[in-house]
N, C-alpha and C positions, 0 to 999 in steps of 0.2 A: 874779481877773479872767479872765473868759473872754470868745470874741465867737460872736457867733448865726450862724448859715448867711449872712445878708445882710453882716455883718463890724461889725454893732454891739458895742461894748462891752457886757458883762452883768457884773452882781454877784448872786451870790444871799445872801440874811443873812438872818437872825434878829432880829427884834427884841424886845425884853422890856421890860416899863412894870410899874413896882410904883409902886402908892399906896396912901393909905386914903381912904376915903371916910365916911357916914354914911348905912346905912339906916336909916330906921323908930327914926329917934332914937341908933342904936348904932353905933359905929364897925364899920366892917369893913376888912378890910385886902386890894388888891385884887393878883394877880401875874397876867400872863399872857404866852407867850411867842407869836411870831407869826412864819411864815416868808414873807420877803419877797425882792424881786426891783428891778432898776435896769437899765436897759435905754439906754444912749445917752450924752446928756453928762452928765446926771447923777449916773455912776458918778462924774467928776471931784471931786468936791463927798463924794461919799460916799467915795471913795478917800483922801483927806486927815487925813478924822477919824481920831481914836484909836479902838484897840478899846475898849467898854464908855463912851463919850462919848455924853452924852445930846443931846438933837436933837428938832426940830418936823419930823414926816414929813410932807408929804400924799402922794396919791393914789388909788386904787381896788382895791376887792374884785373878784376873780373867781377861779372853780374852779382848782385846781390840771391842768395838763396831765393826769396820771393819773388825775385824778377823784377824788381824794383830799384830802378840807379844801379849804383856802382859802388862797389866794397876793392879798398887797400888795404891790401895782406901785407903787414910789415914783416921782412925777412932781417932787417937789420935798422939801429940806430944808434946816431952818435947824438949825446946828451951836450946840449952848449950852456955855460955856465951862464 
């Protein structure tokens, strides 16, 4: 936990989704990992879960501060048991 210049709560995390799916008939198997970001009371909610506890994230894409990839700002999550 950290807090921003203003005194919000931030988290920054990682997050990782492995599936499989089926292209063009064929299974494929899909991994990706994603650095994300929580900003407010949110952290609360993300602060609880265990590490590696899977979860419905929402929020939004935008450029990483250093111009480097891409940052998900989570706006909400449902924790899955």
């Amino acid at each position: 936990m950290r807090y921003t210049p203003a005194g919000l709560p931030a988290l920054d995390l990682q997050l990782k989704h492995e599936s499989e799916v089926t292209e063009d008939g064929a299974p494929r198997k899909v991994l990706m990992e994603l650095r994300a970001v929580a900003i407010g009371v949110i952290t609360q909610a993300l602060n609880a879960m265990s590490l590696g506890q899977g979860g419905l994230f929402g929020g939004f894409l935008a450029a990483a501060r250093n111009g480097r990839g891409v940052l998900f700002h989570i706006t909400s999550v449902e924790p899955l048991a």
